[in-house]
N, C-alpha and C positions, 0 to 999 in steps of 0.2 A: 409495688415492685413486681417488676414480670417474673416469672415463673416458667419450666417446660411445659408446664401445664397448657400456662395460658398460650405459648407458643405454638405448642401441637394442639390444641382447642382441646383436650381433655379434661374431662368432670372430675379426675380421679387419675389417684397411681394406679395406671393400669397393672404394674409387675411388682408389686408389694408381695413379701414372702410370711406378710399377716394371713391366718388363713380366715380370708374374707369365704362367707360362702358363698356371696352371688358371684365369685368370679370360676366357680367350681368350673372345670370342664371335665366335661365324662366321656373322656377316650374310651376306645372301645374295651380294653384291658379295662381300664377305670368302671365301667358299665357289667363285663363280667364277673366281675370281683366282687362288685356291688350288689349284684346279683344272686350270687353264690352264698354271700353270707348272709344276705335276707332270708334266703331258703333252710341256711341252716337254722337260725334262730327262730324260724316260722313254726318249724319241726321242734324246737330246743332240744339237738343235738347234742348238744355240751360244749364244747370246748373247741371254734374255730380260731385259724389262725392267718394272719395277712401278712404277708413280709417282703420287704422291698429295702433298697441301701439307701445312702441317707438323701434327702428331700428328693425322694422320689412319688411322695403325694401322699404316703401313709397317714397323717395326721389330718389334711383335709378331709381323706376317705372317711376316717374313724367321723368325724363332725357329720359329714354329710349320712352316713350311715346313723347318728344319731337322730336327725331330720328329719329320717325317712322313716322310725318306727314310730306309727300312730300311737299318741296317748291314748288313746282310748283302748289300745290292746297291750301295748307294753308298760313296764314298770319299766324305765331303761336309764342309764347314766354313765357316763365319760369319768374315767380316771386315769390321770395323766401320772406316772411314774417318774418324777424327776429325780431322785438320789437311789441308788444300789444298796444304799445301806440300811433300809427299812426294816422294821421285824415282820412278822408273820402274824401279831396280835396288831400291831398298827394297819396295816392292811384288812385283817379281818372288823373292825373296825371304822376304817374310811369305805368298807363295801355295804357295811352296816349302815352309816349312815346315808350314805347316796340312795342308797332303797329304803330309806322314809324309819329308819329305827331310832327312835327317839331315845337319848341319853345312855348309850352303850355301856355296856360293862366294862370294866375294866380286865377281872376275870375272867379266862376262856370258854369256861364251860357255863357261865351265865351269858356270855354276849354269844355263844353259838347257839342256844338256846331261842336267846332274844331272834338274832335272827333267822334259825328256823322258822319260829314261830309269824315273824312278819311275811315270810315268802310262802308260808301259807296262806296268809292273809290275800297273798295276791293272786294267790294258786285259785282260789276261792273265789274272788273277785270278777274272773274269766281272764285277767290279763298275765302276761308274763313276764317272768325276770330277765332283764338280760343288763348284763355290766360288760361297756369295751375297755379297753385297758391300753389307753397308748403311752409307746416305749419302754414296752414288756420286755423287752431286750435288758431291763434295769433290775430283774425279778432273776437274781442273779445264785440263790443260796437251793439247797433242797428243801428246808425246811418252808419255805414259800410254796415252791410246787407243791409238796405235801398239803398243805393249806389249800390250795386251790381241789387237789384230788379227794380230799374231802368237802369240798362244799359240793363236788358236782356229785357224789354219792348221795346227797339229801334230793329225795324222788318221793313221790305218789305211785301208786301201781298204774297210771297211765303215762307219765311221762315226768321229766328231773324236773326241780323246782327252779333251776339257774342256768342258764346260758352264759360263755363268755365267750370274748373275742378280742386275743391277740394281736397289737396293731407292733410291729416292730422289726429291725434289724436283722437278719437270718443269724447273729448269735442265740436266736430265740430257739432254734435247734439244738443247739448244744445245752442249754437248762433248761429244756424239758427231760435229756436223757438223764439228768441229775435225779430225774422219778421216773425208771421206767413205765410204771404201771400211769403214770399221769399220760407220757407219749404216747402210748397204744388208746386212753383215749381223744387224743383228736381225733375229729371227724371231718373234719375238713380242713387244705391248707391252700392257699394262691399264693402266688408269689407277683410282684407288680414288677414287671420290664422296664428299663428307659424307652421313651417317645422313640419313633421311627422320626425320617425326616418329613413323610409330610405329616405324622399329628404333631411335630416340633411348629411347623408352618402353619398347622389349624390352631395349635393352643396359645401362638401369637397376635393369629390374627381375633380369634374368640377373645383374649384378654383388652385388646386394643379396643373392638367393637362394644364391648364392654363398658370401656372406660371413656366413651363417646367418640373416639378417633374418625375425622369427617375422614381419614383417607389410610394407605399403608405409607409409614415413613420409611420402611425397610426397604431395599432393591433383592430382587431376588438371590442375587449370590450372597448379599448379608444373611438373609435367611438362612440359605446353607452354609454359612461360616458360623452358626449362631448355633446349630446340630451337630456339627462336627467338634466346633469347641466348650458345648455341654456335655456332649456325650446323652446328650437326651435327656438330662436329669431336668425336672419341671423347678427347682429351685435354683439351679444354674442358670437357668435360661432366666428365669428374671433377672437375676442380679447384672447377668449379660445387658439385658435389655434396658434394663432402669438406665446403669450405667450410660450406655448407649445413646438416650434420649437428650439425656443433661448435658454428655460431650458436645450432641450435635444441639447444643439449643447453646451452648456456650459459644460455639464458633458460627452460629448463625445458618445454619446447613439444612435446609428440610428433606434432603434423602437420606440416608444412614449407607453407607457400605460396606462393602466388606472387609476393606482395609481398615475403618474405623473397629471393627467386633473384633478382631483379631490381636489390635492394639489394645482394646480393653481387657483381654480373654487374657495376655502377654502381662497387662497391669494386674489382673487379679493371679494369678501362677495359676491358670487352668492350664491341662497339657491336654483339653480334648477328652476323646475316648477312649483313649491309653490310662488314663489317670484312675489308679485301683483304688479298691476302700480302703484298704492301709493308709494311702497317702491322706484322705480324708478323713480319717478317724479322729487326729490331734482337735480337730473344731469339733467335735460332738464330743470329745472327754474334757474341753476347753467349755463347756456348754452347757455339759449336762452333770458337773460337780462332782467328786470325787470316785474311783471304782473302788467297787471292794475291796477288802484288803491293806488303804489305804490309815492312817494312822488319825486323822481328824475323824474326834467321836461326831455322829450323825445328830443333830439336833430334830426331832421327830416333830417336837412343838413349833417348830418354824418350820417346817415340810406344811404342817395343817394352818398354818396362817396363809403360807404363799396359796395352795389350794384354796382357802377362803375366800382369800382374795379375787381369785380368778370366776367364783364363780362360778353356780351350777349352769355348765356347760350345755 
């Protein structure tokens, strides 16, 4: 059975919203950012933070940011936040174990013990700690921040034993002020922009070349009906795009235009770059399981299986 695939001679979904890493592209924002918090965690600063609105690339960065710290010098691991309802002992915890702490305490002041004691181990070792933490925007209580303000206070007299970094939603502002003394220490923060039109144009045609496209199926004004009506968001634009390929492989078309992206953009309720975060919030709290305050008790043992599952990242 033919396929767009085999239509547009493509190895691969070029616009999958899976974050594959070879299809990474390192816009320039995307390169400074990357950048920025290499340097911070080079130094272990403490406490950076990345924040951008929703699929604007944060969760790729965080992977690719994991990538890129050599084993040989970090102790490092990805922790994905998916429920707001966590405690501060589960957390402390799931950080314990991602940095190598064998059968955790239950009790707090033995598992912070424990993992003191391991992050010296790596203090020791020559290498460093660092934990990113994507969709810290879920880290929603004080009593969390507090937790966090206390691991970055366990130091050596030359430098803190843990680095972190914030990967998340600019509500990430508003619960750090939950701990002053937590916000005065960040040490660094970036914020990631939507795409201009032409990295819109280059992370298309980067994704296509990618995914073996002998040619561009887009005409230039689709291009720019495809920026206008993502608003530059890099998870728009695939969904644009995917869309886009299947219509024109359904009706037989090997150019794509602009009247077709617009129809698609019209099928999916984008309004562009008018369209606020408000309006897109309902899909990340459709997505991202209950918020605070909410009246379903958090099940913490089925939070540690789905992370199980996924895999040290």
């Amino acid at each position: 059975m033919t396929t767009y695939l085999d239509y547009f001679e493509l190895t691969q979904e070029p616009f999958s919203n899976a974050p594959v890493s070879r299809f990474y592209y390192n816009s320039a924002q995307h390169s400074q950012a990357l950048t920025r918090l290499m340097h911070s965690v080079s130094y272990m600063k403490g406490l950076s933070i990345l924040i951008g609105d929703i699929g604007a690339g944060k969760t790729t960065l965080a992977r690719r940011m994991l990538d890129s710290l050599p084993e040989s010098e970090y102790e490092a691991a990805l922790l994905v936040i998916i429920h707001s309802g966590i405690t501060a002992n589960w957390l402390l915890r799931r950080i314990a174990l991602q940095l190598g702490v064998e059968n955790p305490a239950q009790e707090k002041l033995a598992l912070l013990s424990q993992l003191y004691q391991r992050l010296l181990q790596i203090y020791e070792s020559g290498k460093k700690a660092v934990v990113l933490i994507d969709e810290a925007q879920m880290l929603e209580t004080r009593e969390l921040m507090e937790e966090f303000r206390g691991l970055l206070n366990l130091e050596v007299p030359e430098r803190k034993l843990i680095s972190f970094v914030f990967f998340g939603l600019p509500d990430i502002e508003k619960n750090l002020k939950l701990d002053p003394p937590l916000a005065q220490r960040v040490a660094l923060r970036y914020k990631l922009e939507p795409f201009t039109s032409e990295s819109t144009e280059a992370y298309i045609k980067h994704r296509l070349r990618l995914a073996g496209s002998p040619r561009l199926p887009f005409t230039a004004e689709a291009l720019v009906a495809v920026h206008q009506r993502s608003g530059g968001t890099p998870r728009v634009i695939n969904s644009i795009c995917d869309n886009a390929l299947f219509e024109a492989f359904l009706a037989r078309e090997q150019l794509i235009g602009d009247k077709l992206i617009h129809r698609i953009a019209d099928n999916l309720g984008l309004q562009g770059s008018t369209q606020t975060e408000s309006q897109q919030k309902p899909a990340l709290a459709a997505n991202g399981g209950s918020r605070a305050g909410g009246s379903a008790k958090v099940d913490l043992a089925e939070i540690d299986r789905y992370l199980e599952g996924l895999g040290k990242l």
